[in-house]
C-alpha positions as MATLAB code, in Angstrom:
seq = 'XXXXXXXXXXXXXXXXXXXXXXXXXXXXXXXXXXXXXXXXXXXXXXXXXXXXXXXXXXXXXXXXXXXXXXXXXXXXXXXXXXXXXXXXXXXXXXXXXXXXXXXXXXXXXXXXXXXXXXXXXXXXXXXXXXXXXXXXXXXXXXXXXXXXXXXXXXXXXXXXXXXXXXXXXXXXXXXXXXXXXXXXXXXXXXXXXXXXXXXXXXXXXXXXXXXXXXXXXXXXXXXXXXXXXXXXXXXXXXXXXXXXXXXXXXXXXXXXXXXXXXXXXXXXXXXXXXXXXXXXXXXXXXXXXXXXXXXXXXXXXXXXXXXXXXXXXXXXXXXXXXXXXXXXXXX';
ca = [
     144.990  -62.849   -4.339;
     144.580  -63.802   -7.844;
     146.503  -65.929  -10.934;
     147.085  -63.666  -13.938;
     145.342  -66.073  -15.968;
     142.341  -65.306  -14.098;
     142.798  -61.568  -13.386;
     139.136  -60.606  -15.801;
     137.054  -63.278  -13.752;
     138.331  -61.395  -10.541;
     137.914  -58.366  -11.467;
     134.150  -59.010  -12.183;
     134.064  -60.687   -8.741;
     135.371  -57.391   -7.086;
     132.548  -55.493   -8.855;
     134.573  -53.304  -11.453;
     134.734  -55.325  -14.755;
     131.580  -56.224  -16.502;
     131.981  -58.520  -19.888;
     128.583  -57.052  -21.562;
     130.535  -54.049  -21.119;
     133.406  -54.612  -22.884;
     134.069  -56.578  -26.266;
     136.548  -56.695  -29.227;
     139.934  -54.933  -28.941;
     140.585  -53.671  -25.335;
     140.976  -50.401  -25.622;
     142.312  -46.889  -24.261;
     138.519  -45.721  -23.645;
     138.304  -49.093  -22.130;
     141.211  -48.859  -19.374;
     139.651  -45.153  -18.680;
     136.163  -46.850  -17.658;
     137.871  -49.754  -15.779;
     140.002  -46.782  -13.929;
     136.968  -44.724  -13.263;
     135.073  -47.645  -11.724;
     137.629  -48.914   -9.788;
     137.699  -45.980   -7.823;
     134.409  -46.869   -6.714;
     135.307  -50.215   -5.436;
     136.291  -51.394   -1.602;
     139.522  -51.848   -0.579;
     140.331  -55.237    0.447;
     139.762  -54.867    4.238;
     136.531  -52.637    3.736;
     137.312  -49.600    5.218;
     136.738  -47.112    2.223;
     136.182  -47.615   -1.238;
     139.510  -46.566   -3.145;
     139.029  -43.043   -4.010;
     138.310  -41.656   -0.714;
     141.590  -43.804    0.673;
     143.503  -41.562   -1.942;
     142.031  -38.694   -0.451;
     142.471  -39.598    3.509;
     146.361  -40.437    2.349;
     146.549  -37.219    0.676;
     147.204  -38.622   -2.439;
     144.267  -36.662   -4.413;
     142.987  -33.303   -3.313;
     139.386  -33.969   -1.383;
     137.888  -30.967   -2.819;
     139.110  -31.402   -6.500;
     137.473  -34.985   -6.281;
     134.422  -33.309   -4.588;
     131.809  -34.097   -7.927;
     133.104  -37.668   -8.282;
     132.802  -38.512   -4.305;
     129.609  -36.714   -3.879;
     128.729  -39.081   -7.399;
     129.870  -42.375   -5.709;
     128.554  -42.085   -2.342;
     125.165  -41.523   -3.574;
     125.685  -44.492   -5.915;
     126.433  -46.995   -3.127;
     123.563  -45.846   -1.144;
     121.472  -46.171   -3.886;
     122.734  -49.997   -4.237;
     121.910  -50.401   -0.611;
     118.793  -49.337   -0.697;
     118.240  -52.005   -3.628;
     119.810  -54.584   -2.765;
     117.381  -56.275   -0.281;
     114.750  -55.957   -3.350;
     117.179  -57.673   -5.387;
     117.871  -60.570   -2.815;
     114.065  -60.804   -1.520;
     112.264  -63.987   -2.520;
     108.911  -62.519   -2.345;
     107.308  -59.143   -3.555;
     104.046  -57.417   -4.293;
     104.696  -54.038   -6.620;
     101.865  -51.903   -8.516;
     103.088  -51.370  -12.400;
     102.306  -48.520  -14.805;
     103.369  -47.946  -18.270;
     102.865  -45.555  -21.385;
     104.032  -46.189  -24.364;
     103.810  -43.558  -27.080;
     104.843  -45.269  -30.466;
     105.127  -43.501  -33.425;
     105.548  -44.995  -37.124;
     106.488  -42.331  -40.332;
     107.186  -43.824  -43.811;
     106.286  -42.270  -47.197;
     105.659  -39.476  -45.498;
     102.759  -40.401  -43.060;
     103.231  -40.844  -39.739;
     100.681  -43.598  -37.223;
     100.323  -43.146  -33.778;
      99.802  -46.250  -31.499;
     100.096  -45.520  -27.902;
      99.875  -47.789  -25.244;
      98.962  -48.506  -21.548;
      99.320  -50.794  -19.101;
      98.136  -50.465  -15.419;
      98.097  -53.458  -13.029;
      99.991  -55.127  -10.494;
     101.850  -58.710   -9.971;
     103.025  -60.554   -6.374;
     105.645  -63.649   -6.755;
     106.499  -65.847   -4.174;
     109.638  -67.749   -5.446;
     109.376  -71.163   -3.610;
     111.569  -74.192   -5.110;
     108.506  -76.490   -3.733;
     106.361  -74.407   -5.323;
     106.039  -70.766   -7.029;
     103.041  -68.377   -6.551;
     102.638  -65.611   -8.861;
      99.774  -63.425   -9.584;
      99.337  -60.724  -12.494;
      96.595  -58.727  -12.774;
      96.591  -56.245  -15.820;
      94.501  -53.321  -17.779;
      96.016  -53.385  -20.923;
      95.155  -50.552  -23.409;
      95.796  -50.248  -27.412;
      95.047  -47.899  -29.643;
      91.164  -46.899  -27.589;
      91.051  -50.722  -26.990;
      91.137  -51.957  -23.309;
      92.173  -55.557  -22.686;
      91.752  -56.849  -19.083;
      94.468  -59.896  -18.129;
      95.059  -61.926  -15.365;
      97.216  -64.930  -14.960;
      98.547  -67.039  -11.010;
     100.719  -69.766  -10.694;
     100.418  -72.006   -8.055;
     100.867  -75.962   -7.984;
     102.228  -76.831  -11.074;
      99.584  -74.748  -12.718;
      99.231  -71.829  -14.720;
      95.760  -69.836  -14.887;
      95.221  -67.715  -17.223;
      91.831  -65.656  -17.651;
      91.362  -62.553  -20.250;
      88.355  -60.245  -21.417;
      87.991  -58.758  -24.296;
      85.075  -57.121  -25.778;
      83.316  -58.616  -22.860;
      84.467  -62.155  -23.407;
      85.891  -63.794  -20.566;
      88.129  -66.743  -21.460;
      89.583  -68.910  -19.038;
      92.176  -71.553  -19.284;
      94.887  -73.615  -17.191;
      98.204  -75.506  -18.607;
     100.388  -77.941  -16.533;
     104.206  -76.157  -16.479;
     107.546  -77.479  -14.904;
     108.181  -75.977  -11.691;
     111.760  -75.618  -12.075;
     112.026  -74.885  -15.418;
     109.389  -72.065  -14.144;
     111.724  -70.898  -11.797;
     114.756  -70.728  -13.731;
     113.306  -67.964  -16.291;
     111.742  -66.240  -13.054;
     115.387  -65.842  -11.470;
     117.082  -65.186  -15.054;
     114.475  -62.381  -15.504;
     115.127  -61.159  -11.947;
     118.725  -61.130  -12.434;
     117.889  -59.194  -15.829;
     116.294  -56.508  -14.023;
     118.482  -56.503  -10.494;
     119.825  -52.735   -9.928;
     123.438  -55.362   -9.381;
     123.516  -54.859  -13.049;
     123.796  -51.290  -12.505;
     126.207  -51.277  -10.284;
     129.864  -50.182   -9.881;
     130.713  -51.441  -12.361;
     128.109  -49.634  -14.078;
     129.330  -46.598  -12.466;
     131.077  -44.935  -15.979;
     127.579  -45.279  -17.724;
     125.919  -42.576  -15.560;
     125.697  -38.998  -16.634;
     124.716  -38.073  -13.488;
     123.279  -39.176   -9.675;
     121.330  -36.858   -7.389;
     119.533  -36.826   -4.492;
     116.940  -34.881   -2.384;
     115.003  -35.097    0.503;
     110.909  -35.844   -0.114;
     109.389  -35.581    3.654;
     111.204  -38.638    5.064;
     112.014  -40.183    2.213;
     115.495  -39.438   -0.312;
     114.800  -39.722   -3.975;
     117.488  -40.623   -6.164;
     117.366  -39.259  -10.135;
     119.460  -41.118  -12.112;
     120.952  -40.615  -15.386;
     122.184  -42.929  -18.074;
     124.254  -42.029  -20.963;
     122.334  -42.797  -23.857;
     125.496  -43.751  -25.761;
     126.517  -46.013  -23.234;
     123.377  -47.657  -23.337;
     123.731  -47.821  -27.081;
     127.441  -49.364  -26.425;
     126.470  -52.005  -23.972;
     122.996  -53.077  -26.225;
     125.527  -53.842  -29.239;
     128.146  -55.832  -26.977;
     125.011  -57.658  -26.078;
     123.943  -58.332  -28.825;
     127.350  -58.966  -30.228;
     127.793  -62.039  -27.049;
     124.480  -63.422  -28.989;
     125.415  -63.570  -32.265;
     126.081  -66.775  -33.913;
     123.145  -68.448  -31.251;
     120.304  -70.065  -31.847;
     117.761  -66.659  -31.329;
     118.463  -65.161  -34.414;
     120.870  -65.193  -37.024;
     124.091  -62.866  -37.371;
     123.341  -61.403  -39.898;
     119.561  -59.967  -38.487;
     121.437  -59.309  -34.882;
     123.931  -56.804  -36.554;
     121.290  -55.205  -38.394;
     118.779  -54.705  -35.257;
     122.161  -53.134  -33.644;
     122.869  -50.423  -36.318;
     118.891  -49.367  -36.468;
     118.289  -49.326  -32.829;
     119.442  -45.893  -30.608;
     118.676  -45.185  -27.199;
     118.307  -41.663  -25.548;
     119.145  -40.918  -22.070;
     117.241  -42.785  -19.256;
     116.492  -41.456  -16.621;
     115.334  -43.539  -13.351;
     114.238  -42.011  -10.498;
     114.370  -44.204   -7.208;
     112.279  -43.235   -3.876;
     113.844  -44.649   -0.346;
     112.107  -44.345    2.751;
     113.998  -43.671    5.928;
     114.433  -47.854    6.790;
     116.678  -47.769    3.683;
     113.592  -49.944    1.802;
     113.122  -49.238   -1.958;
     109.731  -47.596   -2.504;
     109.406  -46.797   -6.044;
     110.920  -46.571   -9.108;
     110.163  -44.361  -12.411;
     111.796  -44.513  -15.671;
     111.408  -42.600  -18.841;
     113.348  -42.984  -22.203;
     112.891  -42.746  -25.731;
     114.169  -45.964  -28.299;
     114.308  -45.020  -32.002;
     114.711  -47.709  -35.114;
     115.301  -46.705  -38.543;
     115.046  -49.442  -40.781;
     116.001  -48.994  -44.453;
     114.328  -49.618  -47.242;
     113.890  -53.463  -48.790;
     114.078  -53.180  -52.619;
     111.137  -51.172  -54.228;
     110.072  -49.766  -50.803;
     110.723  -46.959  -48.743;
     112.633  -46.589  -45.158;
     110.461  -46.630  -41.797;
     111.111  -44.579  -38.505;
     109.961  -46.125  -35.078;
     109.955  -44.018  -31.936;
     108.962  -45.489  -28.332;
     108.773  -43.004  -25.518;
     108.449  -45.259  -22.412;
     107.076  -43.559  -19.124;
     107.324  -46.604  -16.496;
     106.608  -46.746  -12.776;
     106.656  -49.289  -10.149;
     105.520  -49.176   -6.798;
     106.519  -51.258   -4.059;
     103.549  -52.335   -1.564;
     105.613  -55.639    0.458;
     108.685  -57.860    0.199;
     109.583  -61.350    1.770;
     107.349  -62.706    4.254;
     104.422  -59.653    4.402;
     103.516  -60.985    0.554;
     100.476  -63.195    0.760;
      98.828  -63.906   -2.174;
      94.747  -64.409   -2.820;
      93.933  -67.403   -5.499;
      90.417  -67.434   -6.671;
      88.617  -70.624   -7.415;
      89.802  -72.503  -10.922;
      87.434  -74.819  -10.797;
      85.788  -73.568  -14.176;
      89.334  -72.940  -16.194;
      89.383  -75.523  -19.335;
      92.568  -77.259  -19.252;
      94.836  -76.935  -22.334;
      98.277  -78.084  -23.598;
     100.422  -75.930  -24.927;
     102.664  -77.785  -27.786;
     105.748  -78.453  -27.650;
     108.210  -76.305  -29.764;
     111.668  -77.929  -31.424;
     114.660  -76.570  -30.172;
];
């Protein structure tokens, strides 16, 4: 089915090898996590994934592999259940976000939390995009109202603070537009944590909620750490930033565990999602200064009100937005 030369690129076709996953020197720890999601994976004719084919040929005992099937199963469903979220071209969701950052050095420490509380619906047309954002955005006891559509080649863009209102629109390119919206998307897809994701998670469970199942999710904070620096590692050498600050942001960031918690109602339709993790950064000290501790507790939560064709969208009238150009930056 495949040519050796090309066994990596169909590996990641078959959904058990990931790139940003692995990096430098292949190694032992490597082949364990390629193992461990494989089992996961379909056989080629789609009757059962490969673990639970081991088991129905006797090959490994079912109630031995009882924590990794139970682990699996609720996995795939949970990709299921995502995946026509992930492949909709339309969607309205509710966002809410806290963000408690702390800053110590010379032996104060600053508080500066954070809110943001809003909502956003994106219609991804190649003829022409819709989006609408509509955000409270609190700092530090100051509130910040924004609110930004697409539509026709235009962006709108109105914001109040301190009872101002500003308004302005700017001219974009539709498909240049749409190719950030669908690399975002992609960034965010639950198809990145997929099978072949599988050997990040601590743990998967599940419960029933009235008629809905709610899936708790937890990912190794290592892992997360391990992926973030073969990330960054694939960018280094680019045009973003230079090596030499990449390597640096790897060694002071750290993530804790995340957990995600994902709500399904009985259709099989994503609901909701909520996610809470902590990010630390410890950056030394420049010459004659003295080293700095960041922590960001994020508590996140989206709510899903309509995909594909029940999104509609409400423009207001733009008639009194001042028309600016934004200028053009060098590559």
């Amino acid at each position: 089915d495949f040519q050796y030369a090309d066994t990596l690129a169909f590996a990641q076709e078959k959904g058990f090898y990931d790139p940003i996953q692995f990096s430098g020197t292949f190694l032992r720890d490597d082949l364990a996590a390629v193992t461990y999601q494989a089992l996961g994976t379909d056989l080629k004719d789609g009757s059962a994934y490969l673990l639970k084919s081991l088991i129905d040929n006797g090959a490994v005992d079912a109630q031995a592999a009882t924590p990794m099937t139970e682990k699996i199963e609720a996995y795939r469903a949970l990709q299921q259940a995502s995946a026509g979220m992930d492949a909709s071209t339309a969607m309205d969701v509710d966002v809410t976000a806290a963000i408690d950052m702390t800053v110590a050095q010379d032996g104060e420490t600053v508080s500066m939390p954070m809110t943001m509380d809003g909502g956003m619906q994106m219609i991804l047309d190649e003829d022409d995009l819709q989006m609408a954002y509509d955000f409270d955005i609190g700092m530090m006891g100051d509130t910040m109202t924004m609110r930004e559509w697409l539509t026709d080649g235009w962006v709108y863009v109105e914001t109040e603070v301190d009872g101002e209102t500003v308004r302005t629109k700017t001219q974009v390119d539709l498909a240049e537009q749409l190719a950030l919206i669908q690399q975002a998307q992609a960034s965010a897809s639950m198809d990145m944590v997929n099978v072949s994701g599988l050997a990040m998670v601590d743990s998967i469970t599940t419960r029933t909620q009235g008629t809905n199942t709610v899936y708790t999710l937890v990912i190794s904070g290592p892992s997360m750490n391990s992926m973030m620096s073969t990330a960054f590692s694939a960018m280094l050498g680019s045009d973003l930033l230079p090596a030499e600050d990449l390597q640096a942001m790897m060694e002071m960031l750290s993530f804790d565990d995340i957990t995600a918690v994902y709500t399904v109602d009985r259709s099989g339709d994503l609901k909701s999602i909520q996610m809470t993790f902590s990010v630390e950064m410890n950056v030394p000290a420049e010459e004659g200064g003295t080293p700095m501790a960041m922590t960001a507790d994020y508590d996140m939560s989206m709510t899903v009100n309509a995909t594909g064709d029940s999104v509609r969208i409400t423009f207001p009238n733009f008639s009194n937005f001042e028309e600016v150009t934004v200028p053009e930056i060098a590559a």
